[in-house]
N, C-alpha and C positions, 0 to 999 in steps of 0.2 A: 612269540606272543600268541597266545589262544584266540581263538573265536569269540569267546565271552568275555574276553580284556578289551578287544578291538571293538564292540559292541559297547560296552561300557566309554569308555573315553569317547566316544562318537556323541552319545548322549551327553555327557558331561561337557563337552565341545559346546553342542549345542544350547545347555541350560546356559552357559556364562554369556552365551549370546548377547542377552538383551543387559545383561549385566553391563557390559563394557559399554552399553549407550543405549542407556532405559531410557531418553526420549528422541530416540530417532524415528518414530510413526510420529510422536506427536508434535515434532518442530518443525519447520521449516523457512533457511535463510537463504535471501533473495541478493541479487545485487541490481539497486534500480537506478535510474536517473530520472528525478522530477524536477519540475519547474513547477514553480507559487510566485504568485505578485508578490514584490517587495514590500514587507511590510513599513506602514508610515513613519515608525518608530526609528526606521533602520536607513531611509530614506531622508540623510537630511535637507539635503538643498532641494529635496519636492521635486527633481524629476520623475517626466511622466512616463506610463509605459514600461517602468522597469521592473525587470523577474529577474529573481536568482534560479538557476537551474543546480540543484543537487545532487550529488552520485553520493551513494548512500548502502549501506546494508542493513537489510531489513530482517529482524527475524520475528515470528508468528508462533507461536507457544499454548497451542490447546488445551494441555495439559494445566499448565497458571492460569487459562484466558490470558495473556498476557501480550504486546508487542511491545518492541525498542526499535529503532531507526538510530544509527551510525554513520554520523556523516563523515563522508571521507577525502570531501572536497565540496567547494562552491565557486559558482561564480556567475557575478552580476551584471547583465543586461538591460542597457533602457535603448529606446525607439529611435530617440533621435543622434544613436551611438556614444554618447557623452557616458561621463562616468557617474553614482552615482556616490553621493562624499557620505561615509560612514561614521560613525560615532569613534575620535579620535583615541580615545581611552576609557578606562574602566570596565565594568560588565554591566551588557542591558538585559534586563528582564523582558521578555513580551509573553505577558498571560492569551490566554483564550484565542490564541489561532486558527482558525477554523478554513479550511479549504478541498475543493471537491479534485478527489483523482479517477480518474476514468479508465478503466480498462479497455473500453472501446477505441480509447485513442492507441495506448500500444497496440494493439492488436492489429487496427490498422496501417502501423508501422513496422510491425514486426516482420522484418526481413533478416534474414533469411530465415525458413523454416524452424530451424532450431532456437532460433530467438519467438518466435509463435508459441513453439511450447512451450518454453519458459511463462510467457504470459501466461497460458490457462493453469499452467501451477500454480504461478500464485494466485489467481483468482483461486483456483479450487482450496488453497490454505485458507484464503480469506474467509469462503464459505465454510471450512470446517471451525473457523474460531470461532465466528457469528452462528453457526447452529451448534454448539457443545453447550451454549446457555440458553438461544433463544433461536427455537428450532422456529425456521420459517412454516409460515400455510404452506399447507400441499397444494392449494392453486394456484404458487410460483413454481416456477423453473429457475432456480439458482445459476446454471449455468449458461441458459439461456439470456435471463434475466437479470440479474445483481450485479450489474457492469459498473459500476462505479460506487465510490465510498466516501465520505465525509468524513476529515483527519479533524480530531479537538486536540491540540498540542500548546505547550509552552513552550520558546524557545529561550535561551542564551547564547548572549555573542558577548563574549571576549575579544575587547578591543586591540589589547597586549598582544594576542598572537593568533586575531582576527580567523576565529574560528566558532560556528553555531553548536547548536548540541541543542535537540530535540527532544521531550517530553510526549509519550502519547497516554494522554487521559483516557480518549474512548473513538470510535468510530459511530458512524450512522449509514448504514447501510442500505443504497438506493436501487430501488428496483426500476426496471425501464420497461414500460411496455407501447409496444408498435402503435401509431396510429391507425383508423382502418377507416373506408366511408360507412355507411347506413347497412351495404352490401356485402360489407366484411372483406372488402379488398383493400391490401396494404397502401398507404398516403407515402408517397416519395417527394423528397425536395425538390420544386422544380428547375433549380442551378445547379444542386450538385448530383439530383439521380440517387442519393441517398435517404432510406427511409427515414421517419420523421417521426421518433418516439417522444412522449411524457413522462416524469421521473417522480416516483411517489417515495416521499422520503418516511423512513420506516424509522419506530423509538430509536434514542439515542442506547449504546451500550457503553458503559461506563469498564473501562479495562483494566487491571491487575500492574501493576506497577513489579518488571522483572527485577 
């Protein structure tokens, strides 16, 4: 084989590149575990204190603006360890979900290192779906600042084989900035030694259904 053959297929190697997965810059899937209060719908006998915690995969789609959440397990918790009793059959609908998730809390659980990084991926995914339509002020620090996010979601639970399935409408993206005194030095909590920021919640973005 010539020089100019091996040259050749090298480039053509190349171009099918992005062919084989034209959107891997622009996706990115997560594996997360959250917890959300139970909502009242789903809570029948009104205990109190109860969260379902979700393991879930999440994927972020700049390219559509789009997110989906796959859950791939649940399972529910209330305070006083009791269970809580679920809707014995059928399918329930719950519109207009709304719940805030925090980066700052993984982050500060993120153990071991390689779990840390994970977190500022997906913050930095989140940041790139959030500016592809609604580019923040340049007098944030996204990365600094944009630690936590507001889910708008429907759910459905399938009583039959007690399983949810998530809907995201849109997010709202909360910026957090430091408190300071008059002096412009940082406000710490004085029980936990942790700074003590205010959270300015930014328009709602309404997201593309994948």
């Amino acid at each position: 084989m010539s020089s100019l053959q091996k040259i050749l297929i090298t480039l053509l190697s190349l171009l099918a590149l992005p062919a084989l997965n034209p959107l891997s810059g622009q996706e990115g899937t997560h594996q997360v575990v959250d917890m959300v209060d139970l909502p009242a719908e789903l809570n029948q006998n009104r205990q109190s204190g109860c969260k379902v915690e979700f393991m879930e995969r999440w994927i972020l789609n700049k390219a559509t603006f789009s997110m989906s959440k796959k859950v791939d397990a649940h399972r529910i918790s209330c305070e006083d360890s009791s269970e809580a009793v679920l809707p014995a059959e059928g399918e329930l609908r719950i519109k207009n979900i709304s719940y805030e998730f925090s980066f700052l809390d993984l982050q500060q659980e993120a153990m071991p290192m390689i779990r840390e990084e994970k977190v500022l991926k997906l913050q930095k995914d989140f940041i790139a779906l959030i500016t592809a339509r609604n580019p923040l002020p340049e007098f944030y620090d996204p990365p600094q600042q944009l630690l936590s996010v507001y889910f708008h979601e429907d759910w459905t639970y399938d009583a039959d084989r007690q399983v949810i399935s998530k809907r995201v409408k849109g997010i709202t993206p909360i910026i957090w900035q430091q408190r300071q005194t008059v002096d412009g030095k940082p406000v710490h909590d004085a029980s936990t030694g942790y700074p003590v920021y205010y959270k300015l919640r930014l328009e709602q973005i309404e997201l593309r259904q994948p």
